[in-house]
Every structure is written in structure tokens, then in C-alpha cells.
VOVOMAR-201087 format. One record per atom (N, C-alpha, C): residue in three letters; x, y, z. Coordinates in steps of 0.1 Angstrom, whole numbers, padded with zeros to 4 digits, always signed. Each point is the difference from the previous one (the first is absolute). Last residue first. Example, Ala and Ser with C-alpha at 12.3 -4.5 7.8 and 13.67 -1.06 7.14 Angstrom:
<nodes>
ser+0128-0022+0071/ser+0009+0011+0000/ser-0008+0011+0008/ala+0003-0057-0001/ala-0009+0012+0000/ala+0009+0012+0000/
</nodes>
This chain:
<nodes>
unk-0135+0016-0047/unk+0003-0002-0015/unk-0013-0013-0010/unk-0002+0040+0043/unk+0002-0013-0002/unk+0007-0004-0015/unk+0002+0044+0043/unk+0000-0006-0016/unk-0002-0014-0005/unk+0003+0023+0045/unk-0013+0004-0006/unk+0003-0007-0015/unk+0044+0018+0026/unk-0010-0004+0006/unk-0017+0001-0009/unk+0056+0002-0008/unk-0014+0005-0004/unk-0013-0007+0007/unk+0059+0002+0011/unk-0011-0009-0002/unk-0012+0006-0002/unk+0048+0028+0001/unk-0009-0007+0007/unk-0011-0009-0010/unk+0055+0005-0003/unk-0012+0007+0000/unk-0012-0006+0007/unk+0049-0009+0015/unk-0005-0008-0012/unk-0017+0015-0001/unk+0057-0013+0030/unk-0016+0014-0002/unk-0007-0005-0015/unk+0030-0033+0045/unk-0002+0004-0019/unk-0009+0014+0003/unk+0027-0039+0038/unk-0011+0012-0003/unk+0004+0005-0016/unk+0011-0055+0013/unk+0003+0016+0005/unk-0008+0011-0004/unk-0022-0048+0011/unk+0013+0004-0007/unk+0007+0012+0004/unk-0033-0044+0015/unk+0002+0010+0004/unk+0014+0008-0007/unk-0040-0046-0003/unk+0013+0004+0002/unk+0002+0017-0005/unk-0043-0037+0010/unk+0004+0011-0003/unk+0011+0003+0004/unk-0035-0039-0015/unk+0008-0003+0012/unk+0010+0018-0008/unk-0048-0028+0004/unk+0005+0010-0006/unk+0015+0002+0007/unk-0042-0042-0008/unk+0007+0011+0013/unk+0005+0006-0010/unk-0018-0042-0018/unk-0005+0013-0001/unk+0004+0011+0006/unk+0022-0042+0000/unk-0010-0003+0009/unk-0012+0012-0005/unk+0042-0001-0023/unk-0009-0011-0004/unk-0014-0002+0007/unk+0022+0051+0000/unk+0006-0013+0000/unk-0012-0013-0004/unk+0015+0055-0015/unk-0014-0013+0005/unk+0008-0013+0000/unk+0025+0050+0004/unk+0002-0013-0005/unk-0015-0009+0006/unk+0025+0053-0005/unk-0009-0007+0007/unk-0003-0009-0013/unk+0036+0037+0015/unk-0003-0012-0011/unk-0008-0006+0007/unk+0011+0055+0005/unk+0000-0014+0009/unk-0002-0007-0014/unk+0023+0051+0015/unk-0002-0013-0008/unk-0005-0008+0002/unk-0006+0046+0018/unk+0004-0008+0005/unk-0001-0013-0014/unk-0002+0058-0004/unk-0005-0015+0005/unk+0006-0009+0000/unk-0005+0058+0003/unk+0010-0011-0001/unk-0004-0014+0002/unk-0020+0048-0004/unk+0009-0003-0009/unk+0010-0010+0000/unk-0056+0003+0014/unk+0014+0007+0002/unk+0008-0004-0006/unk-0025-0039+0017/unk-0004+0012-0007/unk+0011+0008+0003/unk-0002-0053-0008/unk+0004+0012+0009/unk-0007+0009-0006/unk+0020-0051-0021/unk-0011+0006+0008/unk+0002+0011+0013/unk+0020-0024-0051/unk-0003+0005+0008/unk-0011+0005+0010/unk+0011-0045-0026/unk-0008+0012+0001/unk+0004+0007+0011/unk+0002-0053-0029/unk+0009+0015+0006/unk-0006+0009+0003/unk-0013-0057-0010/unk-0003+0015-0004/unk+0008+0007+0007/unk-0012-0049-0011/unk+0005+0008+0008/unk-0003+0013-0007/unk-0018-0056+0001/unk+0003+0006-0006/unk+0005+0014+0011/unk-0012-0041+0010/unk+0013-0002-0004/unk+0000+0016-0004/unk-0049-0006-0003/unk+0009-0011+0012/unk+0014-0006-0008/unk-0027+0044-0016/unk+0000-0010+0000/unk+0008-0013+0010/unk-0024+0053-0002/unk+0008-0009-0001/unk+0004-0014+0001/unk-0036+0038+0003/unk+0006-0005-0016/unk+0013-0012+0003/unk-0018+0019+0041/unk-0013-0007-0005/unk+0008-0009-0017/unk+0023+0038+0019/unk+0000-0012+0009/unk-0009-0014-0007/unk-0006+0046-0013/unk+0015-0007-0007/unk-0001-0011+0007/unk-0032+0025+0017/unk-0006-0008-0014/unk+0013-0006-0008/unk+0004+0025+0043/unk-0006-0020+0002/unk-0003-0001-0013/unk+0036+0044+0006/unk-0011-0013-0002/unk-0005-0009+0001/unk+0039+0024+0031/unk+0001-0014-0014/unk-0017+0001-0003/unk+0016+0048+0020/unk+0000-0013+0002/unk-0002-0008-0013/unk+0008+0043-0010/unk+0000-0001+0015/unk+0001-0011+0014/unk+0022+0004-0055/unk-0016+0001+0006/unk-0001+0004+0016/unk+0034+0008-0049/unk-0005-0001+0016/unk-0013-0002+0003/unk+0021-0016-0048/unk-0005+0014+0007/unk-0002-0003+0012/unk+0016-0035-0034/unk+0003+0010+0003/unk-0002+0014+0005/unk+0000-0056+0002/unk-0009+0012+0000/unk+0009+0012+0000/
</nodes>
């Protein structure tokens, strides 16, 4: 993902596939936090922690 969000969407969450992963910064303001969040087999979410980034912000409201 490229744009900050505030938090991890549950609808990215929801998209994701078991194994499957995703990047995203998450923060408001000008500095976010890296995370990789991984669906594990069991369905859990298992979230690892990176270094701080400044990424734009996330559009709230827009569906595709």
C-alpha cells in the first residue's frame, strides 16, 4: 500500500488471503510506522513492526 492510513483497514484485512501479506504504513501526521501484516493459516493476523516513513495520506470515502 502506498498511502498512510491511520490504522490497518478491516476491508484490506478481510481481502486477504491466508499466507497472503501486505505493507502499510500506519500513522497520521508526518511520520508512519511500517508494518507487514501476514494471514496466517489459522486465519490470525500476525503483525511485524518497521522503521518510521512519511507516506501521504489515505482517502477516506472512496470505493473502487
Amino acid at each position: 500500500i502506498t498511502a498512510a492510513a491511520p490504522y490497518v483497514p478491516t476491508a484490506l484485512l478481510e481481502q486477504l488471503k491466508v499466507g497472503g501479506c501486505m505493507v502499510v504504513p500506519v500513522g497520521e501526521g508526518n511520520v508512519q510506522q511500517m508494518r507487514k501484516i501476514t494471514k496466517k493459516q489459522d486465519g490470525s493476523i500476525l503483525e511485524e513492526y518497521f522503521d518510521e516513513f512519511s507516506f501521504v495520506p489515505m482517502l477516506s470515502g472512496k470505493e473502487s
